[in-house]
C-alpha positions in Angstrom: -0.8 -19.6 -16.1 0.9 -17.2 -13.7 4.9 -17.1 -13.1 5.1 -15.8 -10.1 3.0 -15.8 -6.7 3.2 -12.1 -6.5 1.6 -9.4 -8.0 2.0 -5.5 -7.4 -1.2 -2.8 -6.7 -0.6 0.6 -8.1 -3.3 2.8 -7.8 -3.6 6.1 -10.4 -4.5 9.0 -11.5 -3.1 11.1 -14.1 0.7 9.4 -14.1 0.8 9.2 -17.2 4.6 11.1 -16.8 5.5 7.7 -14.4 3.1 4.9 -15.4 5.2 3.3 -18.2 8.6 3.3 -16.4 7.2 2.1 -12.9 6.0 -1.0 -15.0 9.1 -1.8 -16.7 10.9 -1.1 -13.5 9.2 -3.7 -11.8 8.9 -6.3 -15.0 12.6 -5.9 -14.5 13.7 -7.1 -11.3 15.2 -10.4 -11.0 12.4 -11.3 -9.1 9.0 -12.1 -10.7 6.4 -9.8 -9.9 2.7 -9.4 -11.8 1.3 -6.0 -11.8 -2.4 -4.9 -11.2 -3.0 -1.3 -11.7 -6.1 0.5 -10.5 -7.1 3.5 -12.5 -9.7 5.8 -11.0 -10.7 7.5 -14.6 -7.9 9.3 -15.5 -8.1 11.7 -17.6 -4.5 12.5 -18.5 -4.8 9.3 -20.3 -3.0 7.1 -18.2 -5.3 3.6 -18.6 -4.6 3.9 -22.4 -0.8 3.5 -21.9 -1.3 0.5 -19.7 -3.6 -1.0 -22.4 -1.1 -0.5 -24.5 2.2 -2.3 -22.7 -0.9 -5.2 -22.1 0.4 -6.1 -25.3 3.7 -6.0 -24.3 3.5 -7.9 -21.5 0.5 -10.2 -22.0 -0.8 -12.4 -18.5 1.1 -10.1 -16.6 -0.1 -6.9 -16.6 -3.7 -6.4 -15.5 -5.8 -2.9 -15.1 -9.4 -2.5 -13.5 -10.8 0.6 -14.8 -12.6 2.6 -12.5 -15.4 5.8 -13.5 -13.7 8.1 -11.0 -11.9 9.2 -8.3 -13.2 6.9 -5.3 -10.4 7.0 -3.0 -7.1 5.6 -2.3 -8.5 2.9 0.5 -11.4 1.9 -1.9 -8.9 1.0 -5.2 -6.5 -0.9 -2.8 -9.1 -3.1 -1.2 -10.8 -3.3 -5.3 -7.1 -4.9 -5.7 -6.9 -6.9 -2.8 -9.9 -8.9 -3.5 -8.7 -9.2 -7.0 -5.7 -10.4 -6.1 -7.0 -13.0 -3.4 -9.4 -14.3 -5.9 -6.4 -15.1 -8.5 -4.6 -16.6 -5.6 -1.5 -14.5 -5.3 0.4 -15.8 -2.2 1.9 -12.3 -1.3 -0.1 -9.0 -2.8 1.8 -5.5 -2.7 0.9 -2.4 -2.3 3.2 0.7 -4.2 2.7 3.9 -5.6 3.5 4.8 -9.2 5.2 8.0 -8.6 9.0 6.4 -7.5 8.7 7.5 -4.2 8.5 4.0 -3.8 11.5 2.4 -4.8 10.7 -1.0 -6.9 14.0 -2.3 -6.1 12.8 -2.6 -2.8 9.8 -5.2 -3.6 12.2 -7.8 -3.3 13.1 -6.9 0.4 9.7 -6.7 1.4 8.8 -10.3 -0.2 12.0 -11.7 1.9 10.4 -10.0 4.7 7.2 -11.9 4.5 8.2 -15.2 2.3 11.8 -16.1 4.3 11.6 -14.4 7.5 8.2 -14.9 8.9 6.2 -11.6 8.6 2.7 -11.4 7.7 2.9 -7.7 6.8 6.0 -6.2 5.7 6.0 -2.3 5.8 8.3 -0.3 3.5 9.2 2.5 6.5 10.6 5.8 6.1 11.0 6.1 10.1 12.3 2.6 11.9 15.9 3.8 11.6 15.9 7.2 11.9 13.9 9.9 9.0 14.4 8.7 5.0 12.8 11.2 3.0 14.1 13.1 0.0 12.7 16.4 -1.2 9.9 16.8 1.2 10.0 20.6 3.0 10.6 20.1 6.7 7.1 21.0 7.7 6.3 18.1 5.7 8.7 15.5 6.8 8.1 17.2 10.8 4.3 16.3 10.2 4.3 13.3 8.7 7.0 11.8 11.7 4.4 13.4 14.8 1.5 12.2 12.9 3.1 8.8 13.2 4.1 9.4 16.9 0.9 10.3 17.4 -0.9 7.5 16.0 1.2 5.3 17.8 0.2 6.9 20.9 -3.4 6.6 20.6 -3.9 3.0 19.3 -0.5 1.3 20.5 0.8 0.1 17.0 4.5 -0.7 17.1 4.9 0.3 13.9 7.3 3.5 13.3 5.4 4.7 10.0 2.1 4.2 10.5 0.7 5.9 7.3 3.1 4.3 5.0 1.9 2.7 1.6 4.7 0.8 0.8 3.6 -2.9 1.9 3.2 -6.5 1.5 1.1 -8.5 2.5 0.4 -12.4 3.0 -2.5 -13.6 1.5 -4.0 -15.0 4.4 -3.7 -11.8 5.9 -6.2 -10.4 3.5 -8.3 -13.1 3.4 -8.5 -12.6 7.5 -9.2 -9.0 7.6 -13.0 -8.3 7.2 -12.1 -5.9 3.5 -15.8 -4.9 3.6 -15.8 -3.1 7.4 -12.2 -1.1 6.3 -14.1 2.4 6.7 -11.2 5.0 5.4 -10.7 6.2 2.1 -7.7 8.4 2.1 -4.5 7.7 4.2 -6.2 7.0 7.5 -6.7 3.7 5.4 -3.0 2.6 5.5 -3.8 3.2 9.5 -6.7 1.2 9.7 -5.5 -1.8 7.6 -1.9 -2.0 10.3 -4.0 -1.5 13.4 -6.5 -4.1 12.2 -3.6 -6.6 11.2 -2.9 -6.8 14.3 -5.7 -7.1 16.0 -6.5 -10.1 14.2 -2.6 -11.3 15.4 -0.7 -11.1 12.3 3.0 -10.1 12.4 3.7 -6.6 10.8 7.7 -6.2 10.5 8.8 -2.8 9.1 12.0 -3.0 6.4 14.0 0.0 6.2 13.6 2.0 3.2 14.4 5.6 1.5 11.4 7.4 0.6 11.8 10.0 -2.6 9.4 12.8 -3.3 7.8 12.5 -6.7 9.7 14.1 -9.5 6.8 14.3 -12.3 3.4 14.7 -12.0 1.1 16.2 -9.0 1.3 14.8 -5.7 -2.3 13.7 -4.3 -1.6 15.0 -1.0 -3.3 17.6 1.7 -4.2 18.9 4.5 -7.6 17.6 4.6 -5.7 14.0 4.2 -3.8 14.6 7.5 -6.9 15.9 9.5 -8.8 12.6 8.3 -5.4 10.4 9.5 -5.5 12.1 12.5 -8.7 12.4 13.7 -9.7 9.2 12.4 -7.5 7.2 14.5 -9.7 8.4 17.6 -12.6 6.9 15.9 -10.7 3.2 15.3 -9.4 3.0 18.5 -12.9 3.6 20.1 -14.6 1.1 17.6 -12.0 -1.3 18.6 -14.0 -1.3 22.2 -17.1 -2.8 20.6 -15.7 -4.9 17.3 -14.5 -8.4 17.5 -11.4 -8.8 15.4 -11.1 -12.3 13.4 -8.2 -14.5 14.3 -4.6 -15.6 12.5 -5.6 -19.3 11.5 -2.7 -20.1 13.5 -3.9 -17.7 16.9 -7.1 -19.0 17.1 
């Protein structure tokens, strides 16, 4: 029987250096949070340790194991029908790296459990720039990338390519999974613009975003060019797709 009505996606490959600690950092907030992590076949052995702390932490740590490296967009929405399937009330999404701070989950639940969001985004931007240890060409293109997204498909959201999130399960229910057509990091574009479309309330919470410390960070140019160029693509499918409706909207 689940504890809690929330449960945590992490998506890897090859953390084995974070894996371990990421899960005891969030089995040890105050607040109760299950943990669903996506492994896309790493090789580093990183599914084995989660195996292993199954036994640890038995009916709250779940893995899908996955043959390779399908893309970021494809292991999230692989957890989010997973996790509306076992009727978690609010489903996070986090990376296991600790640029994502756990200690934050809690804020992000408040967001979207006390104060009325249906999306809660963990944003480096909404009040001012919070990154540590990126370069400044990084941090400078990851801000206009934003600006520019915003631009072109009107999302009043500050960081639109953040991966820090939770959402409400209706939301995910709402959203048509099946027709989300990114796979890298235009995917944490598509999934705000369509949120809203459908009328569900994104809220951004503040928070500080570090730069991974161990292991090899999964990002590149090619990830950018598809965030960027993709958004002109959703915002000219938006002309001919009818967006489902908020239960409460309709």
């Amino acid at each position: 029987m689940k504890i809690t009505d929330s449960v945590v996606i992490i998506p890897t490959y090859n953390e084995k250096e974070n894996i371990e600690n990421i899960i005891r950092a969030v089995f040890g907030l105050n607040k109760a949070f299950d943990i669903l992590v996506i492994d896309d076949g790493s090789p580093d052995g990183t599914a084995a340790i989660v195996k292993k702390l199954q036994e640890e932490f038995p009916g709250r740590l779940f893995i899908i194991e996955r043959s390779g490296k399908l893309g970021l967009g494809t292991a999230y929405i692989c957890g989010f029908k997973w996790a509306v399937a076992h009727k978690y009330d609010y489903i996070f999404e986090m990376d296991a790296d600790f640029s994502h701070n756990p200690q934050d989950l809690p804020r992000l639940y408040a967001a979207c459990a006390e104060e009325g969001a249906d999306v809660a985004v963990g944003s480096r931007y909404c009040n001012g720039v919070n990154v540590v240890n990126w370069p400044l060409g990084r941090v400078l293109m990851s801000y206009f990338a934003s600006a520019y997204v915003r631009f072109v498909t009107g999302i009043k959201v500050h960081d639109t390519t953040a991966g820090f999130k939770c959402y409400r399960r209706e939301t995910l229910e709402t959203i048509e999974l099946d027709k989300i057509h990114f796979k890298g990091y235009a995917f944490q574009i598509e999934m705000k613009f369509t949120a809203g479309k459908c009328g569900f309330k994104i809220t951004e919470v503040p928070i500080v975003f570090v730069n991974r410390v161990f292991g090899t960070s999964k990002m590149n140019t090619s990830i950018f060019g598809e965030a960027l160029f993709g958004v002109l693509k959703l915002k000219w499918w938006s002309f001919f797709r009818k967006y489902p409706k908020k239960a409460s909207a309709k």
